[in-house]
C-alpha positions as YAML, in Angstrom:
chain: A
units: angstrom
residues:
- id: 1
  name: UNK
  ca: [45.89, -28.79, 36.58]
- id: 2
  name: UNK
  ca: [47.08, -27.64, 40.05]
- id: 3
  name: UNK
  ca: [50.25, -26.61, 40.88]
- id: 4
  name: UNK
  ca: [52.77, -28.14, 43.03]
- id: 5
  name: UNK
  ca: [52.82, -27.18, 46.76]
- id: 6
  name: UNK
  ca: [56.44, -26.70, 48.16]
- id: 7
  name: UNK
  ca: [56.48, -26.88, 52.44]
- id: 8
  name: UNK
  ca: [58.90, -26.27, 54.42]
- id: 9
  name: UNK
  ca: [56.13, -28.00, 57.00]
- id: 10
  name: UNK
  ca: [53.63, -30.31, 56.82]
- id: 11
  name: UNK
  ca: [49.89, -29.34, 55.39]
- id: 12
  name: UNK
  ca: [46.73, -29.48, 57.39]
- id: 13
  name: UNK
  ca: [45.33, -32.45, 54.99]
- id: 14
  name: UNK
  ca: [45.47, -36.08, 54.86]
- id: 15
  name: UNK
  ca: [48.15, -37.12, 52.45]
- id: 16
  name: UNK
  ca: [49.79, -40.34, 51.27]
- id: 17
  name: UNK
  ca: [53.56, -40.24, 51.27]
- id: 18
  name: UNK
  ca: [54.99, -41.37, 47.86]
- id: 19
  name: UNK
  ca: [58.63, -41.21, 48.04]
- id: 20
  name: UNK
  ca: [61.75, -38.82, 49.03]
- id: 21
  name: UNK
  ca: [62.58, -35.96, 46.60]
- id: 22
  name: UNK
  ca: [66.39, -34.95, 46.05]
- id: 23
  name: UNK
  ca: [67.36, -32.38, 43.30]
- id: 24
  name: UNK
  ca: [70.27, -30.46, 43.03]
- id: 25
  name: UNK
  ca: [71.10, -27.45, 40.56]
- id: 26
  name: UNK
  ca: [75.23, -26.07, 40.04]
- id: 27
  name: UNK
  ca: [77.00, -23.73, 38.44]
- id: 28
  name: UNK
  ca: [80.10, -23.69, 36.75]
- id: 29
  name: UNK
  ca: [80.77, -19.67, 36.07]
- id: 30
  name: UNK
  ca: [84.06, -19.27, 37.54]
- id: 31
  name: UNK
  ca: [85.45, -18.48, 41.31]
- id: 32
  name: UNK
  ca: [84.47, -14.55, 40.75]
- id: 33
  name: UNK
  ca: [81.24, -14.88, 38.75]
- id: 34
  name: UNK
  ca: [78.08, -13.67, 40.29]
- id: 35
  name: UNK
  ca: [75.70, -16.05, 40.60]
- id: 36
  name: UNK
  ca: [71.86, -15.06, 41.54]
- id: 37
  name: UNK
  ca: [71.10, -17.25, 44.43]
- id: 38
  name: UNK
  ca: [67.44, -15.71, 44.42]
- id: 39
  name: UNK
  ca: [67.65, -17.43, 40.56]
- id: 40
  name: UNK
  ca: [69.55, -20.50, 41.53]
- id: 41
  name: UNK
  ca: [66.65, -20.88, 44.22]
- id: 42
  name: UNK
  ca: [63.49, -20.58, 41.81]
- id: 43
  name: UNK
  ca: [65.43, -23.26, 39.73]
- id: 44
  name: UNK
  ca: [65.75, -25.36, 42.56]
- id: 45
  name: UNK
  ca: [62.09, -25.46, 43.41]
- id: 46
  name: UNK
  ca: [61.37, -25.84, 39.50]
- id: 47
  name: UNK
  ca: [63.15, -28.98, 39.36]
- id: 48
  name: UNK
  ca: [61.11, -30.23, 43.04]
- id: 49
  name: UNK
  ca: [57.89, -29.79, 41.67]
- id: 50
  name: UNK
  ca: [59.25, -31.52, 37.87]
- id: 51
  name: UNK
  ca: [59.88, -34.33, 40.27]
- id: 52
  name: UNK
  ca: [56.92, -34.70, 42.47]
- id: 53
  name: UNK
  ca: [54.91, -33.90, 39.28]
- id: 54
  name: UNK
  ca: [56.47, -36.98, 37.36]
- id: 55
  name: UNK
  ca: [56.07, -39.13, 40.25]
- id: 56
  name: UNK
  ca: [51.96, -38.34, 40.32]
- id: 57
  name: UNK
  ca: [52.64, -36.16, 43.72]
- id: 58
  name: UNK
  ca: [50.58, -32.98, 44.24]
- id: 59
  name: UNK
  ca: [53.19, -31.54, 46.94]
- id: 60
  name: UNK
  ca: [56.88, -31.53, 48.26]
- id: 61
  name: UNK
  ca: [56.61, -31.10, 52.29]
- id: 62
  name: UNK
  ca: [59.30, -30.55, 54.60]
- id: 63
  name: UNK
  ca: [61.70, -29.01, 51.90]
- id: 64
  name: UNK
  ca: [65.27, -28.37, 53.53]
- id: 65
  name: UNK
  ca: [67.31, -25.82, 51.37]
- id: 66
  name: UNK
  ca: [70.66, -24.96, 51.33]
- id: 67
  name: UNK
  ca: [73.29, -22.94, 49.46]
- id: 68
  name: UNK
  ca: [76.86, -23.31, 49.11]
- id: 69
  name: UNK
  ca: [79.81, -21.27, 47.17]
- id: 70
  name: UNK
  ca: [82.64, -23.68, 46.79]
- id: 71
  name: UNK
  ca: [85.65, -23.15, 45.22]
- id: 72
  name: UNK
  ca: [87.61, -26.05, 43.17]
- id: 73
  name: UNK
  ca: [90.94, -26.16, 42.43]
...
C-alpha cells in the first residue's frame, strides 16, 4: 500500500479530484501548558491522510495549515 501524499501544491500527474478535506486537532492543557506544535502538526497531517485514505484518495494537495493559541475564559 502507498502512502498518502500531503501538497502544499499541486503534483505533476493527472488526478481526479474527489472531495475537500477539513480536519482539525485541539488541545485542552491549560492557558500555561506547553504544547508541541511540531507534535500537534504530525497529528494534523495523520488525521489528512486517515481522511483521504477512507475516502479511496491517494493524496491531499494544496494543504493550508495554520496554528493558533487561544485562550478561553
Amino acid at each position: 500500500m502507498r502512502d498518502i501524499i500531503l501538497s502544499t501544491g499541486g503534483i505533476s500527474s493527472d488526478y481526479e479530484v474527489i472531495d475537500p478535506v477539513f480536519v482539525i486537532g485541539g488541545a485542552k492543557e491549560g492557558m500555561f501548558s506547553k504544547i508541541d506544535p511540531f507534535k500537534a502538526f504530525e497529528d494534523v497531517k495523520g488525521l489528512l491522510r486517515d481522511s483521504c485514505k477512507n475516502m479511496g484518495g491517494d493524496a491531499v494537495l494544496f494543504c493550508q495549515f495554520e496554528y493558533r493559541d487561544a485562550v478561553t475564559a
